[in-house]
C-alpha positions as CSV (number, residue, x, y, z in Angstrom):
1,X,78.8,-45.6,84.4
2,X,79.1,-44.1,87.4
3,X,82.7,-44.0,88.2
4,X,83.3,-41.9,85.2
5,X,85.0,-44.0,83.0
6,X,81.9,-43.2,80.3
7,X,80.3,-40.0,79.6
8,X,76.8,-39.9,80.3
9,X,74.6,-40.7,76.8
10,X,73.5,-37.1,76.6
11,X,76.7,-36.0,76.4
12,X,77.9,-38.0,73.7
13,X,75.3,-37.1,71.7
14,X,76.0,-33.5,72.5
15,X,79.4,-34.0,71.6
16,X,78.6,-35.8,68.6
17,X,75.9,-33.2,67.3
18,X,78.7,-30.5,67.9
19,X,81.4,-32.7,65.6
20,X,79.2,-33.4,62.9
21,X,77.8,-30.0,62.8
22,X,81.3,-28.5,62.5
23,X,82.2,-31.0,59.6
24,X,78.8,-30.1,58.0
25,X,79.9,-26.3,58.3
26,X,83.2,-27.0,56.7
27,X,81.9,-28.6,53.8
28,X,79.3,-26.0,53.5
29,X,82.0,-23.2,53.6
30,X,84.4,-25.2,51.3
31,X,81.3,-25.4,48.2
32,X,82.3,-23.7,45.3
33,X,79.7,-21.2,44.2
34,X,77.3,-21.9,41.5
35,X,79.2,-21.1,38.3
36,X,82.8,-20.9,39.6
37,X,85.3,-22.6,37.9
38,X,86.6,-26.0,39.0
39,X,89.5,-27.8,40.7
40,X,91.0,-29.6,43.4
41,X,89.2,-30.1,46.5
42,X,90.4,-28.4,49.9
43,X,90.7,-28.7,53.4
44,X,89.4,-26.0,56.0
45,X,92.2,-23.9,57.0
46,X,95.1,-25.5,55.2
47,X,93.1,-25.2,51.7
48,X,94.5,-26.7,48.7
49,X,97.7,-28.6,50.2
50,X,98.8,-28.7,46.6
51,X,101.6,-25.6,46.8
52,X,103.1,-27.1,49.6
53,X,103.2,-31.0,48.6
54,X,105.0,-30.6,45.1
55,X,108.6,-29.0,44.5
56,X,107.4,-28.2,41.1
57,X,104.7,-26.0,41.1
58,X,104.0,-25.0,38.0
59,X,104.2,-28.3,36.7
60,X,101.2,-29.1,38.9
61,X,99.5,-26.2,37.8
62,X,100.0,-27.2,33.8
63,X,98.2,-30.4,35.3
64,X,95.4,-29.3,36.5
65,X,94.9,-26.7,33.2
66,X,95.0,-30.1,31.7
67,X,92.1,-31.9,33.7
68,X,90.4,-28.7,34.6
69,X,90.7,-26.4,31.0
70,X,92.2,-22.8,30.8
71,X,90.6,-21.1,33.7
72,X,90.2,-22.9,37.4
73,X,90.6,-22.6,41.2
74,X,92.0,-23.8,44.3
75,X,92.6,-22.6,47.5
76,X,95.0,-21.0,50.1
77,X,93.9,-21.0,53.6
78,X,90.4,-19.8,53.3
79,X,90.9,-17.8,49.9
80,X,89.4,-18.8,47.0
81,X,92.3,-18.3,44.0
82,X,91.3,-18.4,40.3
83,X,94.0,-19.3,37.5
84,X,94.6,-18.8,34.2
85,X,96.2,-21.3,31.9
86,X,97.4,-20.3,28.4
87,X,98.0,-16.9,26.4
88,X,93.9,-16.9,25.5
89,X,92.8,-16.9,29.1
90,X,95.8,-14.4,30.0
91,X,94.6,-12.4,27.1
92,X,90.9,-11.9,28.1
93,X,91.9,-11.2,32.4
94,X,94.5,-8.7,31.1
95,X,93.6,-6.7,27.8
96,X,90.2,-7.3,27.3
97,X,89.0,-7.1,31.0
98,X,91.6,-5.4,32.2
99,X,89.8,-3.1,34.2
100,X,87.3,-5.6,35.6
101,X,90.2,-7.4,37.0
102,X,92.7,-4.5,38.2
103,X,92.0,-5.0,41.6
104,X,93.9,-6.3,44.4
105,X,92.6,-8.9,47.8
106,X,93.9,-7.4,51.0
107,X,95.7,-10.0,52.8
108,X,96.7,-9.5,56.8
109,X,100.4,-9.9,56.1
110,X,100.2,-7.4,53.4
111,X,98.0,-4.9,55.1
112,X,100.4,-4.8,58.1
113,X,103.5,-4.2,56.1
114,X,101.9,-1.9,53.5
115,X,99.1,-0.3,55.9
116,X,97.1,-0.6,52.5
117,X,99.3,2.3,50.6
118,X,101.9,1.8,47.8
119,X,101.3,1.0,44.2
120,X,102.2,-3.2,44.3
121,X,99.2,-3.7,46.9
122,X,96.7,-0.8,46.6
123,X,93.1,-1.4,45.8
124,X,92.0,-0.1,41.7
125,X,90.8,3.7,42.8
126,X,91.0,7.5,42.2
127,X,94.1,7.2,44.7
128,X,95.9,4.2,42.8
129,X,95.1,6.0,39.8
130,X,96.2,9.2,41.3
131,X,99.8,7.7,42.9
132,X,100.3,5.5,39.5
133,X,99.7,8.9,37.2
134,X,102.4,10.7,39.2
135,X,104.5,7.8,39.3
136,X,104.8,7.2,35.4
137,X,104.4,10.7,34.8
138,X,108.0,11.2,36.6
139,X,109.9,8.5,34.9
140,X,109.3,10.0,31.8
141,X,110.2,13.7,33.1
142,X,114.0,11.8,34.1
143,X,114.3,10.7,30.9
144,X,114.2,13.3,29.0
145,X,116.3,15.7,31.6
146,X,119.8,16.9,31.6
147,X,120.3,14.8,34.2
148,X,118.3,11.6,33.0
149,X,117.7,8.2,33.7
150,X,119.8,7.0,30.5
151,X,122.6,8.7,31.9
152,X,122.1,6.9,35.2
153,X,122.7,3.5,33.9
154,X,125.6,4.4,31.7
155,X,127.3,5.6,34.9
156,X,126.3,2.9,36.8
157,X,127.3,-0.2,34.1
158,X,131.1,2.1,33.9
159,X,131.3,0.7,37.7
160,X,130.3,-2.4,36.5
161,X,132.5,-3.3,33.8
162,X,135.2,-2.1,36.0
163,X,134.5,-4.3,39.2
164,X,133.9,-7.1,36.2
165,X,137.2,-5.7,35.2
166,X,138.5,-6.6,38.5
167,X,137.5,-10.7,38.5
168,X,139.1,-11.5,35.3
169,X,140.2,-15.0,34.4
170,X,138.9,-17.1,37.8
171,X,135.5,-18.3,38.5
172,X,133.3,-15.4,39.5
173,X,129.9,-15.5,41.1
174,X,128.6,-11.7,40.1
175,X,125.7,-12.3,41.8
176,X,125.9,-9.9,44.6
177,X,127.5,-6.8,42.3
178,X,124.6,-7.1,39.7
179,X,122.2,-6.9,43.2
180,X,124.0,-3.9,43.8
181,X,124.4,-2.4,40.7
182,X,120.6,-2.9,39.8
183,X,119.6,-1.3,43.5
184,X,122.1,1.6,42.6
185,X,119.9,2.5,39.1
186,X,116.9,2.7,41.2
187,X,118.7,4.3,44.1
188,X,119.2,7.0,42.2
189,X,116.1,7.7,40.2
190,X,114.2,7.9,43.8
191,X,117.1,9.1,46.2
192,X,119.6,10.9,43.8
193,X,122.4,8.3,45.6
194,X,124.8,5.2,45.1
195,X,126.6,2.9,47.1
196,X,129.9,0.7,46.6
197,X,129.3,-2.5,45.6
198,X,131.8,-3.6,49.0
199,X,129.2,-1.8,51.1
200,X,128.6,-4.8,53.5
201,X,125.0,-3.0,55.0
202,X,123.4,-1.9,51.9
203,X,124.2,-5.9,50.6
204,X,122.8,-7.2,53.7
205,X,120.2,-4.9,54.1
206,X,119.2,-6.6,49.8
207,X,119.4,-9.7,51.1
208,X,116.9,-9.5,54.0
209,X,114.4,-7.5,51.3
210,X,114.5,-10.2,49.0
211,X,114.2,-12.8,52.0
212,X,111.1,-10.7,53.3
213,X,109.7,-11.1,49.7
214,X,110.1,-14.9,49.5
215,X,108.5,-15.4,53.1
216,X,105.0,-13.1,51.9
217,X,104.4,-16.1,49.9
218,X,105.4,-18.9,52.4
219,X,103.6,-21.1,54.7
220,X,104.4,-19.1,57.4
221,X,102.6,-15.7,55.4
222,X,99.6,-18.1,54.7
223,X,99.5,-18.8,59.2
224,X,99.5,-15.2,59.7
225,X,96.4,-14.8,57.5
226,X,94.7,-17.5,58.6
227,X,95.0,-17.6,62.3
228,X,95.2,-14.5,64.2
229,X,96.0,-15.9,67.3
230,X,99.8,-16.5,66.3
231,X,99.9,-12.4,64.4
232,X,101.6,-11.7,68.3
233,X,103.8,-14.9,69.1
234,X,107.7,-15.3,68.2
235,X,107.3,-17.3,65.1
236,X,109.1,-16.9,62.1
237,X,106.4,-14.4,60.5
238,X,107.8,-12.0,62.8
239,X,111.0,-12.0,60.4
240,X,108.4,-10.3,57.5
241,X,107.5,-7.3,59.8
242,X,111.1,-7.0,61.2
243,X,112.3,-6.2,57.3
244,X,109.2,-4.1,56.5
245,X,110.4,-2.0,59.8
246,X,113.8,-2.0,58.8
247,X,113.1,-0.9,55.3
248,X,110.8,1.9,56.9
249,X,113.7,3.0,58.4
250,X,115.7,3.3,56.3
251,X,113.2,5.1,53.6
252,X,112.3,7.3,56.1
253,X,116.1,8.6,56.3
254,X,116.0,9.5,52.9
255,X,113.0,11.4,53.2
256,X,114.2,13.6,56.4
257,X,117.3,14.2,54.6
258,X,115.1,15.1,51.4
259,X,113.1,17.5,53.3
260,X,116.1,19.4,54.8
261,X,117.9,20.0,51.4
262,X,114.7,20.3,49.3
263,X,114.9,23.5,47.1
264,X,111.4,24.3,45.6
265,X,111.2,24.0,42.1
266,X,114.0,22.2,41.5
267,X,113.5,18.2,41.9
268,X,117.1,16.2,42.1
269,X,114.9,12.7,42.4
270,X,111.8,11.3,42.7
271,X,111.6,12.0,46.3
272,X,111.8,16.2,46.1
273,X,108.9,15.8,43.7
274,X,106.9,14.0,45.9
275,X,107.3,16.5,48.5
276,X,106.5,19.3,46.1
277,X,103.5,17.5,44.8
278,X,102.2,16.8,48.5
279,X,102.3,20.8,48.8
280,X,100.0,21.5,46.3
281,X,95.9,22.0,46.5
282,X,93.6,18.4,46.2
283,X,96.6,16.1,46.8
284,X,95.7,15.3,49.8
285,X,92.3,13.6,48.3
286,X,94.4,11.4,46.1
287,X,96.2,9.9,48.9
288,X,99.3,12.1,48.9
289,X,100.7,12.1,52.4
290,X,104.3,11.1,53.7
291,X,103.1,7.5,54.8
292,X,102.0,7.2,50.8
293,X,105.5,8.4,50.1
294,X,107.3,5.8,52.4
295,X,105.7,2.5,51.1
296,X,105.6,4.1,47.7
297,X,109.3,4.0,47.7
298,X,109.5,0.4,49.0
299,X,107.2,-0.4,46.8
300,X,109.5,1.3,43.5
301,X,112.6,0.1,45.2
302,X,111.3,-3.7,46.0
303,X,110.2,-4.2,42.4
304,X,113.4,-2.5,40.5
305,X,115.7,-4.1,41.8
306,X,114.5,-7.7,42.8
307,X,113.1,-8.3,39.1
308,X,116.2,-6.6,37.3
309,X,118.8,-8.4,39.1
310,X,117.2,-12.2,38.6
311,X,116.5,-11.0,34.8
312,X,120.4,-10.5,34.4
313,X,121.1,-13.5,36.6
314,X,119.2,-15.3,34.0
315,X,121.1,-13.5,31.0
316,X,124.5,-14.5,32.4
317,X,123.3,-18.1,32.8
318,X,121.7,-18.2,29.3
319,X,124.6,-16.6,27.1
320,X,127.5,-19.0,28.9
321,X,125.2,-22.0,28.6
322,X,124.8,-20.9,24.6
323,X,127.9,-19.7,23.6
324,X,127.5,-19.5,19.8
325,X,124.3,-17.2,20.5
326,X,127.1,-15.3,22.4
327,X,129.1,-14.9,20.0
328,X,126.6,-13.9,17.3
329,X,125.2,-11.5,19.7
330,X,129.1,-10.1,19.9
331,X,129.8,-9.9,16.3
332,X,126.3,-7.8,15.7
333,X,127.0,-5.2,18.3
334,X,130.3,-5.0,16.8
335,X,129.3,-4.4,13.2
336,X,126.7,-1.9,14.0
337,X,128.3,-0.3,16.6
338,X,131.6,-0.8,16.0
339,X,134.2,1.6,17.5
340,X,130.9,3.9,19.2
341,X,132.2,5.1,22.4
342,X,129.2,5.4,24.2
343,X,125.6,3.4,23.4
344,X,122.0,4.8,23.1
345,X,118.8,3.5,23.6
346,X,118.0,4.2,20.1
347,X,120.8,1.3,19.0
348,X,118.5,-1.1,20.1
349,X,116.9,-0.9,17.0
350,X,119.9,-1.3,14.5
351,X,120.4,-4.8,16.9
352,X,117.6,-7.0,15.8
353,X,119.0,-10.8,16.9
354,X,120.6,-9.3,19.9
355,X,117.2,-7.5,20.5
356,X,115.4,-11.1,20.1
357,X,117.9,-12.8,22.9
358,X,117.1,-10.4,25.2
359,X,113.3,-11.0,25.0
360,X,113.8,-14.5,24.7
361,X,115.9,-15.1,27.8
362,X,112.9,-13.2,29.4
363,X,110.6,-15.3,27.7
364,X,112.4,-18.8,29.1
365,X,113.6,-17.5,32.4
366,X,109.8,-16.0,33.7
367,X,110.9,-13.8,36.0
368,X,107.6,-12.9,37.6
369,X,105.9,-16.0,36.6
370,X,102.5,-15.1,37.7
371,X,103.2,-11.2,38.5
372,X,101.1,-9.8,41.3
373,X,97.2,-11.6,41.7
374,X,95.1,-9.5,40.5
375,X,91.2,-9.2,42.0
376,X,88.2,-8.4,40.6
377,X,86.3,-5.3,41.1
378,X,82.9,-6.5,40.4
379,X,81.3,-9.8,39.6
380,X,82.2,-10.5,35.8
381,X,82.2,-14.1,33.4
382,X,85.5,-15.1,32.6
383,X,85.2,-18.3,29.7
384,X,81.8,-18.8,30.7
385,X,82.3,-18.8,34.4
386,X,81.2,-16.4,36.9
387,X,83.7,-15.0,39.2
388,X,82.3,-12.8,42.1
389,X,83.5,-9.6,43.2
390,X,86.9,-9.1,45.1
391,X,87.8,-12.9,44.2
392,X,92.0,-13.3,43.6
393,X,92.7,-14.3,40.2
394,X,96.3,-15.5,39.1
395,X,97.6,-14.9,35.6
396,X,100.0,-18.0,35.0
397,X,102.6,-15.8,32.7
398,X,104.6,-19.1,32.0
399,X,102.1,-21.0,30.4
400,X,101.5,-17.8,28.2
401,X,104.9,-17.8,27.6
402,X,105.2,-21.7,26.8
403,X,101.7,-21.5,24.6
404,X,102.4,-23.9,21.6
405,X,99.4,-21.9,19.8
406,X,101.4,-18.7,20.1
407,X,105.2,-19.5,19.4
408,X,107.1,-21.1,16.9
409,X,109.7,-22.8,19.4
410,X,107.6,-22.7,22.8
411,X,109.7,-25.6,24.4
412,X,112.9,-24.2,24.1
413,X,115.3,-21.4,24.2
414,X,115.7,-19.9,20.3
415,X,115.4,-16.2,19.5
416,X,113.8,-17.1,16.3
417,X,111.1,-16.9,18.5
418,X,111.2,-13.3,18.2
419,X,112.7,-12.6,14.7
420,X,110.6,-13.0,11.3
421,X,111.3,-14.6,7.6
422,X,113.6,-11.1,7.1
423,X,115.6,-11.6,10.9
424,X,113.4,-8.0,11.4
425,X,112.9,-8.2,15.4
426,X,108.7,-8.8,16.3
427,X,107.7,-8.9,19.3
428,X,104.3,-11.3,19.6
429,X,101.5,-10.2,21.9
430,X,101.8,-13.2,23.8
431,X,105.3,-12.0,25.1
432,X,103.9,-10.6,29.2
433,X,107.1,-10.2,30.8
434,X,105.4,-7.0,31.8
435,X,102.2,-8.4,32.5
436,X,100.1,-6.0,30.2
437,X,96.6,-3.8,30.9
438,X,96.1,-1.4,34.0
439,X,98.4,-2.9,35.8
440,X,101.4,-3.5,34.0
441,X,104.5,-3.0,34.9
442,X,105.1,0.8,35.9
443,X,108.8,0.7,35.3
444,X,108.5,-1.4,32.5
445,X,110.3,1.0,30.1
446,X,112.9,1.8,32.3
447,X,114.0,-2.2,33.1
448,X,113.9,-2.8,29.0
449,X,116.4,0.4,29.0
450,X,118.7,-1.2,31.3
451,X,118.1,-4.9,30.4
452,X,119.7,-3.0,27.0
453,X,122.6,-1.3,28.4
454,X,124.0,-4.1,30.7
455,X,123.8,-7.0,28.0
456,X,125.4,-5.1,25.0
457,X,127.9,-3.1,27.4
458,X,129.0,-6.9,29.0
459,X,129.2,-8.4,25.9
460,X,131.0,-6.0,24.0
461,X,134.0,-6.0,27.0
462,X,134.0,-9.4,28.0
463,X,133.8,-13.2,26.2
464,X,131.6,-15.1,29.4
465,X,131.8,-18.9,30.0
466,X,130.9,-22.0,32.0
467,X,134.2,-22.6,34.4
468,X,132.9,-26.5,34.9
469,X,133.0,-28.1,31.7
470,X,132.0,-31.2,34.3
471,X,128.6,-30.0,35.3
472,X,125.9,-28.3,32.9
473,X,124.3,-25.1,34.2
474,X,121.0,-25.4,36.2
475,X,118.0,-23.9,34.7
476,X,115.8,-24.7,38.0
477,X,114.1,-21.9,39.1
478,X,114.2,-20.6,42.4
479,X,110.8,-20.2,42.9
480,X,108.8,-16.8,44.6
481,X,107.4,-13.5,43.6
482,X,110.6,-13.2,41.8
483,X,112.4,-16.6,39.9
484,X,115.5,-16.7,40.7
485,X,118.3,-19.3,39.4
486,X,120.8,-20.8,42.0
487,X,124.3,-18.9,42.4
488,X,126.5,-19.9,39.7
489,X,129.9,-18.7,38.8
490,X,131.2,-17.5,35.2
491,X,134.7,-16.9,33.6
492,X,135.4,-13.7,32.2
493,X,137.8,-13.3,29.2
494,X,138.4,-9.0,28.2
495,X,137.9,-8.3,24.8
496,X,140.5,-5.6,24.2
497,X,139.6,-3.2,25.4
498,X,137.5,-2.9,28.4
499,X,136.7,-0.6,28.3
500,X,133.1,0.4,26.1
501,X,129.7,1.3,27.4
C-alpha cells in the first residue's frame, strides 16, 4: 500500500530470504561433525542452556552419560565441549592418551587475564614443558633443603593449633584461618613470607581471588567470550580483570622486592630462582621472561591455596559429621605416635586407616570435580569417536570417583574404600584427585604433605564436633573450579595438651 502501512512484496521477500538464510546458517554451524560424539541439542550463541537451567549439575551430567554412554558433548556459547563419564573413559583421555589430550582451548577471558603464559592455561609445548620442568624440579630442591618445605608446614600448622587454641569451647567457623593458613604454606614456598591470620587485606585480597575464580566459569565469563562488543562496557566481567590486575599487583611487589635483595647463588624461594634461571643462556626460548614469572606465580598461588583450603573445609565437615571415624582416627595416631613431639611425612605410613580417611574424604568431597578441560592437540578417536584437533574435552573426576565398577562403597563415605582384607592402606587407580598424566597436578605432592600434617596435628590436639545437634551438616557442594561446602561452624574440645605437631 502506498501509505506505508505494508512493505513493498520485494521487500518481504528480501527480508524473508535474509531470516531464513540466517536460521539455515545456524543450524548448519550447530551440526555435529561426522563422527563426534552425541548429546543435547544447542542454540546459537547461548549453546547448551543445560549448565545454567539445573542447580545440580553434575546430576544432569550423570544423565546424559546415561542416555548418551561414557563419552559425549554439549556446548557453551559457540564451543564444542566433550565429556567423559566413568573411570574407563577418564582412564583412556588421561593415561593412555595423555599426551594427545594435554592441550588447552584459549578462551578470551582467559587470554586477557593470563596473556596466554602460566602453567593452568598454557598450550602443550617446548615452553609448558620448559616452565612445568623448572616448576617441579624446584619443589623437590625445597624439600629436601635445610630450609624445606616440610619445615614450612610444621611452622605454619604451630600457628594454627594455637589460633584453634584460641576458639576453644564456642562454635567456630575456621574457615577464614585455614584460607590463610593454606595461602601462608604457599606464600612462603614462592615469596619466603607469611601473614597473620587477622590481616584484614591479605583475607580480602583471598576472597576476591577465589570470587575472580568462580566468575571465569559464570555466565557472565561465557558473554565475554562470545560477544566482543560487551569486552569494553561496565558489566560485571569487568570484576574478573579488576582481580587479575590486582593480583598483578601485588605479585609484581614481590618480584621488585625479590630483585633488590637477590643474592646470586643463593635462592630463599621460588622467586630468586626464577630470576637466576631467567639469567642464564636459552631461557629465553623456553619462555622465561618476567611476564612468565608473574602469571606463573598466580598461577602456583591460585591453585595452592584455593584447592587446599576447600579439601580441609571438607575434612572438618567430614570428621564432625562421623565422629566414631574421629575417634578411631585419634586413637591410631596415638598408638603409633604416641608421645612424638614433632611428625614426619614418613608417619604416614605407620597410619594406614587414618591414611584411607584422608583419601576418602577427597574421594567424596571432589574438590576439582572436573580439574582443568583439557584439549586435544591433534585429531585422535576417543571410544570409537573422532574428536578433531584443539576440541575441549572435560574429565568428569566425580563420576570416576563414584564408578560402581571401581569401588567397593562408591555411594558413600567408608574408608574401606581404601584399605584391603589386611586394613594395609591401597590406593586404587581410579582415585584422580590429582587428575593423573601430563597434566596432573604439579603440586600434587606437596598438598598430600600438608593434607598429612594438618589432619593428624588437629586431631591429635583437639576432639571436633557438630554445635547443632538440631540441624545435620550440609554436604552440598558449592559448585566452581574449586567445590567448596557452605560455611559451617565446629566445637573444639583440647585434648591435653595442645600442644603437638
Amino acid at each position: 500500500m502506498q501509505n506505508g502501512v505494508f512493505l513493498p512484496i520485494g521487500m518481504a521477500i528480501f527480508i524473508w530470504l535474509v531470516v531464513m538464510s540466517l536460521l539455515f546458517l545456524c543450524f548448519w554451524k550447530n551440526q555435529r561433525p561426522k563422527g563426534f560424539p552425541p548429546g543435547p541439542w544447542r542454540l546459537p550463541l547461548i549453546g547448551t542452556l543445560f549448565p545454567f537451567r539445573k542447580k545440580d549439575f553434575l546430576k544432569e551430567l550423570e544423565q546424559l552419560a546415561k542416555k548418551y554412554g561414557p563419552v559425549f558433548s554439549f556446548h557453551f556459547g559457540s564451543t564444542s565441549m566433550v565429556v567423559t563419564h566413568g573411570f574407563p573413559s577418564a582412564k583412556e583421555v588421561l593415561m593412555k592418551q595423555g599426551t594427545e589430550f594435554a592441550g588447552r582451548k584459549s578462551f578470551p577471558i582467559t587470554d586477557a587475564t593470563t596473556h596466554k603464559k602460566g602453567l593452568l592455561t598454557l598450550r602443550y609445548g617446548e615452553v609448558w614443558k620448559g616452565q612445568r620442568k623448572f616448576s617441579r624440579m624446584l619443589y623437590k630442591n625445597f624439600r629436601s633443603s635445610k630450609n624445606s618445605v616440610e619445615e614450612k608446614i610444621l611452622e605454619e600448622i604451630s600457628y594454627l593449633i594455637q589460633a584453634f587454641t584460641d576458639n576453644l569451647s564456642v562454635p567456630f567457623d575456621s574457615y577464614e584461618i585455614l584460607n590463610v593458613a593454606a595461602a601462608n604454606i604457599i606464600c612462603a614456598i614462592l615469596f619466603g613470607k607469611r601473614v597473620e591470620y587477622d590481616n584484614r587485606f591479605f583475607r580480602t585480597f583471598l576472597d576476591e581471588m577465589q570470587l575472580g575464580s568462580q566468575m571465569t566459569v559464570g555466565p557472565w565469563a561465557l558473554l565475554y567470550n562470545e560477544v566482543p562488543l560487551i569486552r569494553n562496557l561496565p558489566l560485571p566481567h569487568q570484576t574478573i580483570l579488576k582481580i587479575a590486575k590486582k593480583t598483578c599487583d601485588f605479585i609484581q611487589k614481590e618480584v621488585e622486592e625479590h630483585k633488590v635483595t637477590l643474592t646470586p647463588g643463593e635462592p630463599r624461594n621460588f622467586i630468586d630462582a626464577y630470576l637466576e634461571e631467567m639469567q642464564k643462556p636459552g631461557k629465553k626460548d623456553l619462555g622465561f621472561e618476567e611476564e612468565q614469572l608473574r602469571v606463573l606465580l598466580s598461577d602456583l598461588f591460585l591453585a595452592g591455596r584455593e584447592t587446599m583450603v576447600a579439601t580441609l573445609q571438607w575434612t572438618l565437615l567430614y570428621l564432625v559429621a562421623f565422629p566414631e571415624i574421629q575417634e578411631k582416627c585419634w586413637k591410631e595416631i596415638d598408638t603409633v605416635l604416641g608421645n612424638k613431639t614433632i611428625l614426619e611425612y614418613e608417619d604416614r605410613k605407620k597410619l594406614p586407616y587414618t591414611n584411607a580417611v584422608i583419601h576418602e574424604i577427597q574421594r567424596v568431597s571432589n574438590v576439582t570435580p572436573f580439574g582443568l578441560p583439557h584439549a586435544t592437540i591433534s585429531e585422535v578417536k576417543l571410544f570409537g569417536y573422532k574428536i578433531p584437533k584443539d576440541t575441549m574435552v572435560s574429565v568428569n573426576i566425580q563420576s570416576a570417583h563414584l564408578d560402581e565398577s571401581q569401588w567397593k562403597f562408591p555411594n558413600e563415605f567408608n574408608p574401606s574404600n581404601f584399605l584391603n582384607e589386611e586394613g594395609e592402606f591401597v590406593k586404587p587407580e581410579a582415585f584422580l584427585a590429582f587428575s593423573a598424566g601430563p597434566r596432573v597436578c604439579l603440586g600434587e605432592n606437596l598438598a598430600r604433605m600438608e593434607l598429612f600434617f594438618f589432619f593428624t596435628s588437629i586431631l591429635r590436639n583437639f576432639q571436633l564436633s557438630w554445635p547443632d545437634k538440631s540441624q545435620a551438616p550440609d554436604f552440598t557442594p558449592h559448585l566452581g573450579v574449586t567445590n567448596f561446602p557452605s560455611r559451617f561452624k565446629v566445637l573444639l574440645k583440647c585434648r591435653q595438651p595442645c600442644e603437638k605437631v
